[in-house]
C-alpha positions as CSV (number, residue, x, y, z in Angstrom):
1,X,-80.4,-146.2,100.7
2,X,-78.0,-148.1,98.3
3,X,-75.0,-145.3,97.1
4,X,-72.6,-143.7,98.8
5,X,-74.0,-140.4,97.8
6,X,-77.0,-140.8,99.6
7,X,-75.6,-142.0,102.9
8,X,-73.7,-138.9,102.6
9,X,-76.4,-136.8,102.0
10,X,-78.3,-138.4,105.1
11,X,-75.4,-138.1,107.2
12,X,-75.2,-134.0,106.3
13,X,-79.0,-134.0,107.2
14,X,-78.3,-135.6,111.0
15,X,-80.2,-138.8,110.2
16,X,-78.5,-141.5,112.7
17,X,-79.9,-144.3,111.2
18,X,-80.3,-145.8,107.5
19,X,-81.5,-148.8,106.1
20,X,-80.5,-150.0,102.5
21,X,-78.5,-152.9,100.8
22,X,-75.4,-150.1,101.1
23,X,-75.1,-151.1,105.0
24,X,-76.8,-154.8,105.0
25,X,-79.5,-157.2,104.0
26,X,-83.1,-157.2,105.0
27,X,-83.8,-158.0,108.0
28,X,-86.2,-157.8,111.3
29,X,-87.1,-154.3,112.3
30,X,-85.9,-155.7,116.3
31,X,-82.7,-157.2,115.1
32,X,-82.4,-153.6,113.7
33,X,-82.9,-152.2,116.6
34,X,-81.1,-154.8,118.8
35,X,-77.8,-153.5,117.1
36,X,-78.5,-149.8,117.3
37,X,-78.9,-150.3,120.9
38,X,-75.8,-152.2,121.5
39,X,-73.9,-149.7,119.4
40,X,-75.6,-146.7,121.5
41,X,-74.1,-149.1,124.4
42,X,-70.8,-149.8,123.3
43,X,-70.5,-145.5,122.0
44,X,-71.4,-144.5,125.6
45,X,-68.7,-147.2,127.4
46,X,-66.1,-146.2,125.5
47,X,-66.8,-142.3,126.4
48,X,-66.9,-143.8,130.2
49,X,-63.6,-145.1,129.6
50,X,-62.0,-142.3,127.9
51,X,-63.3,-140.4,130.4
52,X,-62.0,-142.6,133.4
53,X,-58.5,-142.9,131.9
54,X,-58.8,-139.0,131.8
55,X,-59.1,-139.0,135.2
56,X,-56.4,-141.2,135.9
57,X,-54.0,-139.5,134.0
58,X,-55.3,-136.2,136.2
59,X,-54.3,-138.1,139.4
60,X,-51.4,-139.0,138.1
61,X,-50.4,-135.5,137.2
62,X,-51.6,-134.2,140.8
63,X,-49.4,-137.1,142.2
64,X,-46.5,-135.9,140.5
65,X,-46.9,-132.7,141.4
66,X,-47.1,-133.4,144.8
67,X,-43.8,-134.9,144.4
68,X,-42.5,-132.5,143.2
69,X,-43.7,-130.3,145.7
70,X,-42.2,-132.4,148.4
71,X,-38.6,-132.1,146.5
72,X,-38.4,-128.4,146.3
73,X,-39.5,-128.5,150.2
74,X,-36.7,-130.8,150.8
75,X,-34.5,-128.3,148.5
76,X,-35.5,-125.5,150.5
77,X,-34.9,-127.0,154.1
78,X,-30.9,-127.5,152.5
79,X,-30.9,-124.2,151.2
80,X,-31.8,-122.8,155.3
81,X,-28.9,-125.1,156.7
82,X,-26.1,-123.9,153.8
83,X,-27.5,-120.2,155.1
84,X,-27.0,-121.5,158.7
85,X,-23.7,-122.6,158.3
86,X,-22.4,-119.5,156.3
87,X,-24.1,-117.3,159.0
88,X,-21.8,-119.0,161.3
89,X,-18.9,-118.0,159.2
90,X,-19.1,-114.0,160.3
91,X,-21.6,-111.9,162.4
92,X,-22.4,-109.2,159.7
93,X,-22.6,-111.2,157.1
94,X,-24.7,-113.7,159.7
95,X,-27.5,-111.3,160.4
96,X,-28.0,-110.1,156.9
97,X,-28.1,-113.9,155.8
98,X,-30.7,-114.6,158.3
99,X,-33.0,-111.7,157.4
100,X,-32.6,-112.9,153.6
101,X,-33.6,-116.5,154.9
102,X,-36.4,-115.7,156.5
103,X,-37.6,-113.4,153.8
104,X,-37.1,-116.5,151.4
105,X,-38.4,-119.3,154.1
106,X,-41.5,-117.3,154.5
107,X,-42.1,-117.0,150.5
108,X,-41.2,-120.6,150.0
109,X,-44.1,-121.0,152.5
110,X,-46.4,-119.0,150.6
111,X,-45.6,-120.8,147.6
112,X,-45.9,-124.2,149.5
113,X,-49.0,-123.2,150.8
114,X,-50.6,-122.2,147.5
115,X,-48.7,-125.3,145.6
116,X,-50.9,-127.1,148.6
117,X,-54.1,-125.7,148.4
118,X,-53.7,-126.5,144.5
119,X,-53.2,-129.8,145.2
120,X,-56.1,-130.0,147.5
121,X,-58.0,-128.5,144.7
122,X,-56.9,-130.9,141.9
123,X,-57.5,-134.3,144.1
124,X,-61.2,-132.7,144.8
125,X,-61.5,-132.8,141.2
126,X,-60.3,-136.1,140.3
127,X,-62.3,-137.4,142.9
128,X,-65.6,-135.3,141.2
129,X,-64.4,-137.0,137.6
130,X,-64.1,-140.2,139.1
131,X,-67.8,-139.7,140.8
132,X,-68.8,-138.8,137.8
133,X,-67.8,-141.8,135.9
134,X,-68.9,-143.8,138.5
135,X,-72.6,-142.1,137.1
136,X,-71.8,-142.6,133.5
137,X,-71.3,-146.1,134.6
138,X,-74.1,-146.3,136.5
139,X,-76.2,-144.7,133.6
140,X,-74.6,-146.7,131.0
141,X,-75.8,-150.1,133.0
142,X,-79.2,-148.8,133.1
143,X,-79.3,-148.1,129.6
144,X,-78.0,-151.4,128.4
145,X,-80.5,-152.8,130.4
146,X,-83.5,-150.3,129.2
147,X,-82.6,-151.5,125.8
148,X,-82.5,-155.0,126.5
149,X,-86.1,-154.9,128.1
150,X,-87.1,-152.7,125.1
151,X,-85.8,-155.2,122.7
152,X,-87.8,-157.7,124.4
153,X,-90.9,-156.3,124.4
154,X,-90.8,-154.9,121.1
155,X,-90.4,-158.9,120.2
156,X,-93.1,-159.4,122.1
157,X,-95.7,-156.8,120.5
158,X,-94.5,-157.8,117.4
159,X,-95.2,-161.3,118.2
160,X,-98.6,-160.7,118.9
161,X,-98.9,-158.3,115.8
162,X,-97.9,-161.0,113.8
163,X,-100.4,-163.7,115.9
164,X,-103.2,-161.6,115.0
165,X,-102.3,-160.8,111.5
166,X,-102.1,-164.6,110.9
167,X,-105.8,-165.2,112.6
168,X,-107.2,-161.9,110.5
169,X,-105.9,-163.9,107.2
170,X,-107.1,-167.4,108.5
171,X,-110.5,-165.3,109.3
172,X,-110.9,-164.0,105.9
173,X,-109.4,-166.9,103.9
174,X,-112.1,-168.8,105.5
175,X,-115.1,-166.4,105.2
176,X,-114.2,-166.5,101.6
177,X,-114.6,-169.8,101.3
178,X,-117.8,-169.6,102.8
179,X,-118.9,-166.9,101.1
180,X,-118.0,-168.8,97.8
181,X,-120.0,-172.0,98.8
182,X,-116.8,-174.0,99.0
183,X,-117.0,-177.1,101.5
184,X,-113.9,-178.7,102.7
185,X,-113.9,-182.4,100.9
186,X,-114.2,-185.2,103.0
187,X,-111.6,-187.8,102.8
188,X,-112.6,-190.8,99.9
189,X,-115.1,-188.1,98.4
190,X,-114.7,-185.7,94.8
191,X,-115.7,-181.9,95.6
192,X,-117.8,-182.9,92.4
């Protein structure tokens, strides 16, 4: 591969990986791989992060929330004293305040209650994002590690590959030779 046009082309088809002057020089098929690897490794920790700082922000949110929860609570408890106070002020206008504070006490309740539960709701699902990072983490580790024992044992067969390639050639060069009637020289002597 050595145009832009054809890493385009390959990229269209889904083919993850090219080989060609266009993305670097020749070189071992395990140093090759060796980089796919770590970039397979470094693709899936930055996911993990994005993903954890997702979470985070989530918390953060819930956090907030729960503030603001807490506020409106505190708003509410100042609204039922100012309706105590004016219910003070004058018996009629005492007893329809209090029925209209209760009504509103008892919805502010519901509404606490449900602001509650979703906050409940919102830590159990941070805390089920940041298990689940915890796994891509965990996941991540043991493919970094996969790939480094892979890496070393493709070395390895391609060590031995190349060990018995060399004896094969050293085999046949010298069968040759004896098949050809040639006789290492001795030191001091002519072949002739």
């Amino acid at each position: 591969m050595e145009t832009e046009e054809e890493l385009a082309t390959l990229r269209k088809l889904g083919v993850p990986l090219v080989q060609g002057y266009l993305v670097g020089r020749p070189a071992p098929a395990a140093e090759w791989v060796a980089r796919a690897d770590a970039r397979s490794a470094s693709v899936a920790r930055e996911d993990a992060a994005v993903e954890r700082d997702t979470s985070a922000a989530a918390r953060t949110k819930a956090t907030a929330e729960r503030h603001t929860v807490a506020a409106t609570r505190a708003h509410a408890t100042a609204e039922r004293d100012a309706i105590a106070e004016a219910r003070a002020d004058g018996t009629a206008e005492r007893d329809t305040t209090a029925e209209a504070r209760d009504e509103a006490a008892a919805e502010r309740d519901m509404i606490a209650r449900a602001r509650d539960d979703a906050a409940a709701e919102r830590d159990m699902i941070a805390g089920a994002r940041d298990d689940a990072a915890a796994e891509r983490d965990t996941i991540a580790g043991a493919r970094d590690e996969a790939g480094r024992e892979s890496a070393a044992n493709d070395r390895a067969d391609a060590d031995r590959e190349r060990a018995r390639l060399e004896k094969a050639l050293h085999d046949a060069r010298l069968e040759r030779r004896r098949r050809s009637g040639h006789r290492p020289a001795v030191r001091g002597q002519s072949r002739w």
